[in-house]
Structure formats: structure tokens, C-alpha cells
ROVEXRO-907105 format. One record per residue: residue in one letter; x, y, z of N, C-alpha, C in turn. Coordinates in Angstrom, 2 decimals. Example, Ala and Ser with C-alpha at 12.3 -4.5 7.8 and 13.67 -1.06 7.14 Angstrom:
2
[tordren "a"; [13.19; -5.69; 7.80]; [12.30; -4.50; 7.80]; [13.20; -3.30; 7.80]],
[tordren "s"; [12.85; -2.25; 7.08]; [13.67; -1.06; 7.14]; [12.90; 0.03; 7.87]],
END
This chain:
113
[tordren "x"; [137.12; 42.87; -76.85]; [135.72; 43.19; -76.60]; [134.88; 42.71; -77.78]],
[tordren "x"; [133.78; 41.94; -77.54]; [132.99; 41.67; -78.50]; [132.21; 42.64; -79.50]],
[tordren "x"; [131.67; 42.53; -80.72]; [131.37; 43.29; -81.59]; [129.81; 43.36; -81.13]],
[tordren "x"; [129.60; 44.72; -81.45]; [128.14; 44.60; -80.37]; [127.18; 44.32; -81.17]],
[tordren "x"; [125.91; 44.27; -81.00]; [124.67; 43.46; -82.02]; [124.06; 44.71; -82.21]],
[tordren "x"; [123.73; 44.71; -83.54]; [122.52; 46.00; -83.73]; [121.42; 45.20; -84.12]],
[tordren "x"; [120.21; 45.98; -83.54]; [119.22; 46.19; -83.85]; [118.30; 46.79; -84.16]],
[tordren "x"; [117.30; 45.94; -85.43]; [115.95; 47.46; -85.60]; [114.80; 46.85; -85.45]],
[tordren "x"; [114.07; 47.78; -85.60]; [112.28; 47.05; -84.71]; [111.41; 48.22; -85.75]],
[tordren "x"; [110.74; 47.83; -86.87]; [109.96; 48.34; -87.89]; [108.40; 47.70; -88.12]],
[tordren "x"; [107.84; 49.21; -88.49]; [106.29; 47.95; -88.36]; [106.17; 48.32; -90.35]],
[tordren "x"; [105.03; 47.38; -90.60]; [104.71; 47.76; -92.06]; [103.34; 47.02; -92.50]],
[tordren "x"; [102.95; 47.10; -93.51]; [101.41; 46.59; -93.42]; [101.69; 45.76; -94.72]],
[tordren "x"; [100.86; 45.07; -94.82]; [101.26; 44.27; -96.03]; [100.26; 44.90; -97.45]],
[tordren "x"; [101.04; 44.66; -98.39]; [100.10; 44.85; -99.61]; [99.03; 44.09; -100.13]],
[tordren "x"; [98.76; 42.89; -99.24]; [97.36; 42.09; -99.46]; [97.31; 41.39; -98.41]],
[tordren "x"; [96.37; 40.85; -97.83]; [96.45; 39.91; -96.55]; [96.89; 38.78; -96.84]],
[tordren "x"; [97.63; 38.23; -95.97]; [98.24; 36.94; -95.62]; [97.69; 35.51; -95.70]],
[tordren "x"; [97.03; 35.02; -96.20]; [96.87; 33.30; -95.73]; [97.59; 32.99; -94.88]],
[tordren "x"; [97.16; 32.15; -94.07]; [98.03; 30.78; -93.00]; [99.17; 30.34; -94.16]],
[tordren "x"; [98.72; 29.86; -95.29]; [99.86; 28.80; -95.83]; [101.03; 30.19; -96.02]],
[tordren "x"; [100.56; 31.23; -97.10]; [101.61; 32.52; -97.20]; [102.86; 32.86; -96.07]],
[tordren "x"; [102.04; 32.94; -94.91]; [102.89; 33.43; -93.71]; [103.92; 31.94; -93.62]],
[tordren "x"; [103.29; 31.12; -93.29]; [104.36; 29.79; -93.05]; [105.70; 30.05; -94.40]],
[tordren "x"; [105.06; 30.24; -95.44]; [106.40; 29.68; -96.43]; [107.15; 31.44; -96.07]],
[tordren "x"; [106.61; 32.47; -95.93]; [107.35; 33.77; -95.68]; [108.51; 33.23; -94.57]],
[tordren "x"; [108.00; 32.79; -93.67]; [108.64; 32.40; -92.23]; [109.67; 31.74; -92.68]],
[tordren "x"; [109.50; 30.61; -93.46]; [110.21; 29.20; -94.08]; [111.45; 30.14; -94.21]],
[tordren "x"; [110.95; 30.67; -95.62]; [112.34; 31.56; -96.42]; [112.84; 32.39; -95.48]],
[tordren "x"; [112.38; 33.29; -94.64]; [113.14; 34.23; -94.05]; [113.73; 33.38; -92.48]],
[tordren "x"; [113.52; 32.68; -92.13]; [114.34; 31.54; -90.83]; [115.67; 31.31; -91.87]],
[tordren "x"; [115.28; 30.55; -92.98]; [116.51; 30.12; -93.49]; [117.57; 31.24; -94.19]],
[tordren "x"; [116.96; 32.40; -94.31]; [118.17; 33.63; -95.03]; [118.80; 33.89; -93.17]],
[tordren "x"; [117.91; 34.29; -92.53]; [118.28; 34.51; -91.34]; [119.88; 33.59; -90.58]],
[tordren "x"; [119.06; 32.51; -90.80]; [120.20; 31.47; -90.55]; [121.73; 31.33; -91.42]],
[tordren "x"; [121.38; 31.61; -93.02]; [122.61; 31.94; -93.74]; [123.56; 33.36; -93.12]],
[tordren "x"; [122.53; 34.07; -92.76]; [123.43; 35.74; -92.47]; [123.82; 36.31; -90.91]],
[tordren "x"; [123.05; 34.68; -90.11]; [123.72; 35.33; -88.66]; [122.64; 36.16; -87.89]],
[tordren "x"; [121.28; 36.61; -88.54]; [120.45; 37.23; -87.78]; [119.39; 36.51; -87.18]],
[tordren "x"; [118.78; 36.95; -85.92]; [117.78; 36.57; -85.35]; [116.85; 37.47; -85.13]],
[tordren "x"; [115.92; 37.11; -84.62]; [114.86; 37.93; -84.45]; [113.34; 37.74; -84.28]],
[tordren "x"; [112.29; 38.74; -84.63]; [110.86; 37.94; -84.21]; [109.97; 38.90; -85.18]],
[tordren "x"; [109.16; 38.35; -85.42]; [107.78; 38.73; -86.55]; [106.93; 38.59; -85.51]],
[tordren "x"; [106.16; 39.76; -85.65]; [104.68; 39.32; -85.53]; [103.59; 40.01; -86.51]],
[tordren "x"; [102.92; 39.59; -87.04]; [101.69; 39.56; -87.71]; [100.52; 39.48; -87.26]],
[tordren "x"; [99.27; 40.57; -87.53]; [97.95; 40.36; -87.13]; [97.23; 41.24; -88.30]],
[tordren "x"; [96.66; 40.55; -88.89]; [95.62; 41.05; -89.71]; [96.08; 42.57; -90.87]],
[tordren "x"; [97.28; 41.71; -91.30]; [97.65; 42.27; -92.35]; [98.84; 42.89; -91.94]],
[tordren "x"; [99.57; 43.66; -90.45]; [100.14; 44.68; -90.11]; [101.37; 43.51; -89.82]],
[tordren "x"; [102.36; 43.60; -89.45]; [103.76; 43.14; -89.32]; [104.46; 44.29; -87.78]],
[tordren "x"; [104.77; 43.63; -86.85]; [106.51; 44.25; -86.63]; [106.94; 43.11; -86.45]],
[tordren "x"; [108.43; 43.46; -86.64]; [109.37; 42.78; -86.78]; [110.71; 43.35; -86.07]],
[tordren "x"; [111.38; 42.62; -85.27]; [112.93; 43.05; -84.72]; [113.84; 42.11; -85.22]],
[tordren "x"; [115.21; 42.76; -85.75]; [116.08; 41.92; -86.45]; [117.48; 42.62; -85.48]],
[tordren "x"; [118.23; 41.18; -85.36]; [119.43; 41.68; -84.69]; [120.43; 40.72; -85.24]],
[tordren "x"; [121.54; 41.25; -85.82]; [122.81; 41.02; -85.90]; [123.86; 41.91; -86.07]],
[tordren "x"; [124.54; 41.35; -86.59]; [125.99; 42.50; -87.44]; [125.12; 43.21; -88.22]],
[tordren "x"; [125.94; 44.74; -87.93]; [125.08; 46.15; -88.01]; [124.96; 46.45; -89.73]],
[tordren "x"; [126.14; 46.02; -90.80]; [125.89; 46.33; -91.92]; [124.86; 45.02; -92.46]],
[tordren "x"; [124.98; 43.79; -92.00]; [123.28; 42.72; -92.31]; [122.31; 42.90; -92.29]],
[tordren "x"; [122.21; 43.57; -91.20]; [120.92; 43.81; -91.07]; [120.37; 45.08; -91.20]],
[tordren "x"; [121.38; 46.27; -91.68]; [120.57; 47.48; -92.34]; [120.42; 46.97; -93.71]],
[tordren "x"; [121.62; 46.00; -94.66]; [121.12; 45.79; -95.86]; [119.77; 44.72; -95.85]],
[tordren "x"; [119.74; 43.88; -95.03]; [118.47; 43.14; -94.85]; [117.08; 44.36; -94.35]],
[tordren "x"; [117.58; 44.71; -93.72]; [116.06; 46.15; -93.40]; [115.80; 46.90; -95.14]],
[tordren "x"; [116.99; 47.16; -95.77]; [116.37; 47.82; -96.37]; [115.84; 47.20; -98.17]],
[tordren "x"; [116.29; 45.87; -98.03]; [115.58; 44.35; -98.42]; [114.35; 44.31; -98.56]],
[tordren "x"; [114.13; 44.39; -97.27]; [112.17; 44.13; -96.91]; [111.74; 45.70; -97.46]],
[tordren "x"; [112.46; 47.13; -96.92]; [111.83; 48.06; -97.55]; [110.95; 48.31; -98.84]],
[tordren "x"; [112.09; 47.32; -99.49]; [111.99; 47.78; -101.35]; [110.95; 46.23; -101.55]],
[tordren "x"; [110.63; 45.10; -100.56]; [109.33; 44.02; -100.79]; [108.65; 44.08; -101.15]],
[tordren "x"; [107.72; 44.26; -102.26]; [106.45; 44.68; -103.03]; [105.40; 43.91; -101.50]],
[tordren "x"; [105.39; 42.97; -101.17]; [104.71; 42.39; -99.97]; [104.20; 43.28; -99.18]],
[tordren "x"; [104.91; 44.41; -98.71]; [105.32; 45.22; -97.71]; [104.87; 46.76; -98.20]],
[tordren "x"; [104.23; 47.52; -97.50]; [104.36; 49.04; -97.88]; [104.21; 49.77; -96.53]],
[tordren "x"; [104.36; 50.97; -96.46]; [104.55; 51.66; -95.17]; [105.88; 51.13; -94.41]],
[tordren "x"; [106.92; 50.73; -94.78]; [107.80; 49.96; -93.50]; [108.60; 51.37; -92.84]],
[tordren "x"; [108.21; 51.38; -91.57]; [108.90; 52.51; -90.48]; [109.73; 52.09; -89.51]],
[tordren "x"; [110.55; 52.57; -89.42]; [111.81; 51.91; -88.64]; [111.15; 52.78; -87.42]],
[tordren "x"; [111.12; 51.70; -86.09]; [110.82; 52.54; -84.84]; [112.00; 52.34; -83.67]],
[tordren "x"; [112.98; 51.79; -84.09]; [114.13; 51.80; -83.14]; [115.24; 51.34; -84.19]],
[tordren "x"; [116.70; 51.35; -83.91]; [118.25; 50.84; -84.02]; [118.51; 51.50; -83.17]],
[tordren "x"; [119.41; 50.86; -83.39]; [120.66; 50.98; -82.29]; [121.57; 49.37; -81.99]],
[tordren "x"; [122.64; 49.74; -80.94]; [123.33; 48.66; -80.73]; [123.13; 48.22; -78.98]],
[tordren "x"; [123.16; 46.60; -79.00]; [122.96; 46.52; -77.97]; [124.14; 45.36; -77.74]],
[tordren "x"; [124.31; 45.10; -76.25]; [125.54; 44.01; -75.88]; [125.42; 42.48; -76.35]],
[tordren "x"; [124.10; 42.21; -76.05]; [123.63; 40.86; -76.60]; [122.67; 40.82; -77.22]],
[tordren "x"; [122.04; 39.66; -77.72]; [120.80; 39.31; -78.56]; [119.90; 39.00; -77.90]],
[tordren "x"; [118.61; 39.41; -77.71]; [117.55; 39.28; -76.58]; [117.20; 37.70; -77.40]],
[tordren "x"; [117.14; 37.53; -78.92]; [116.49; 36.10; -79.42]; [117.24; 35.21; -80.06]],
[tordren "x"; [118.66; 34.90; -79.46]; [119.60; 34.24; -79.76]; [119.35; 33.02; -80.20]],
[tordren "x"; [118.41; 32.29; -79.58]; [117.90; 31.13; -80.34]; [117.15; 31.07; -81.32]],
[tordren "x"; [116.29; 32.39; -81.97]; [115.23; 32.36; -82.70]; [115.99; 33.01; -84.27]],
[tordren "x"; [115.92; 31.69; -84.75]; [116.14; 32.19; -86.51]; [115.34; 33.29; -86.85]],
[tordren "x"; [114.30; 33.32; -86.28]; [113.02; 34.23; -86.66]; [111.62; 33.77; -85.93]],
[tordren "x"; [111.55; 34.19; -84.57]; [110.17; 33.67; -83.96]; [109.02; 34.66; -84.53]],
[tordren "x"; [107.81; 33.58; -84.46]; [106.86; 34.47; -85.43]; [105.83; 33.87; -84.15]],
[tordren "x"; [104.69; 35.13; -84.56]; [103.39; 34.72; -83.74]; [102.56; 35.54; -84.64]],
[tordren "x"; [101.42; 34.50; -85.17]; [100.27; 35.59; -85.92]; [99.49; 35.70; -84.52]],
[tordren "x"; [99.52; 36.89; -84.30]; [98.14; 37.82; -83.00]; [96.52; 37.52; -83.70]],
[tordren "x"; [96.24; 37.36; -85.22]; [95.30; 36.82; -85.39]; [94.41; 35.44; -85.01]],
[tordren "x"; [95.32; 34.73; -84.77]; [95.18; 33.17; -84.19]; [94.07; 33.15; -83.23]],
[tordren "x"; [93.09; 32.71; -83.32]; [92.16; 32.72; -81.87]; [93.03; 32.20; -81.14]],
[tordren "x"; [93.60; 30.95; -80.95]; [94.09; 30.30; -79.68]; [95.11; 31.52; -79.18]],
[tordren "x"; [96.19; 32.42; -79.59]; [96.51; 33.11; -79.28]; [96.14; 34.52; -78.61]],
[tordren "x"; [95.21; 34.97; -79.50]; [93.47; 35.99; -78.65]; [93.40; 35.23; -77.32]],
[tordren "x"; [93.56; 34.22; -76.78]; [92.49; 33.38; -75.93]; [94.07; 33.07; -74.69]],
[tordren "x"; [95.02; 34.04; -75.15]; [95.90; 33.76; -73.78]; [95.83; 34.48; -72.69]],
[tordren "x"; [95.88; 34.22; -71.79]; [95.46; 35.06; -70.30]; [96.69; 36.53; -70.66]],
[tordren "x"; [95.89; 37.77; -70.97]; [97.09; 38.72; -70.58]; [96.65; 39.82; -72.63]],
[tordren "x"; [96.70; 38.90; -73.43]; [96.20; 39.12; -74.75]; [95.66; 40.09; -74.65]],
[tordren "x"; [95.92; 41.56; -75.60]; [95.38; 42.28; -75.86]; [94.94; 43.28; -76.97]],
[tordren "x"; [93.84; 43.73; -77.59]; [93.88; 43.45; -78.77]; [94.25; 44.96; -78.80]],
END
């Protein structure tokens, strides 16, 4: 039987707002740790606030959760789910990100603020 995937889903606010260029190189570095340790997952960002879901092997990614905890970047981080699940809902995504700030993103049929 396969080893099952855990996951957690935490929101947190950042300690200063983001630039466009900031978020890209955040993304950069954390796709590529992601990719060294086996986890996937998704960011989203809007106007300073973060969630984020991370899924892999269950001791990675609590020591990676509690990584970002101790991030000077980061304050408030609240874990709003773990647990284990059978598969990876973002198996392809090193780390998919969407800033919700983006007008073109505001401007998708369904968007809500």
C-alpha cells in the first residue's frame, strides 16, 4: 500500500507587502526547495495575505510548515487543515502561485473579492 500524502493549508500575512519582482524570486526559491524535497502545492497571495497548501511526506512538510512559521516574511501563520490524503490534488505543481491582486486575474468570469 502506498504511503499516504499529508497535507496542510495555512494562511499568514506578510510582514511588509510584496512587490511583483519579491513574489517571483519567493516563488523561484520555494518551486526549487519544493522540487529538492518532493512537495507540491499552491500559494496564493493578495495584498499582503498568503494561503498556501503543501503536500508531501508527512515529516517534510511539517518540518517545511514549521520553516515558514519561524520566516521573519511571514507573521500570523495558522494552520487551517492537515491531515492525510490518498493522492496529491497538485502533482504537477512544484508550487502553483496566483497573486488575486493581479487585475487580469480580478477580471476572470467567477472572481471574487
Amino acid at each position: 500500500m502506498p504511503t499516504p500524502i499529508y497535507r496542510v493549508v495555512y494562511v499568514s500575512a506578510a510582514s511588509e507587502l510584496f512587490s511583483k519582482s519579491a513574489l517571483l524570486e519567493l516563488l523561484s526559491k520555494a518551486r526549487e526547495k519544493n522540487n529538492r524535497l518532493g512537495v507540491t502545492g499552491l500559494l496564493l497571495y493578495k495584498d499582503g495575505d498568503f494561503i498556501q497548501l503543501l503536500e508531501g511526506e508527512r515529516t517534510v512538510v511539517q518540518a517545511l510548515y514549521q520553516t515558514i512559521v519561524k520566516d521573519p516574511r511571514h507573521r500570523g501563520a495558522t494552520m487551517l487543515l492537515d491531515g492525510e490524503a490518498d493522492e496529491r490534488m497538485f502533482s504537477d505543481w512544484s508550487m502553483g502561485f496566483r497573486d488575486l491582486s493581479d487585475p487580469a486575474v480580478q477580471a476572470t468570469p467567477g472572481f471574487s473579492q
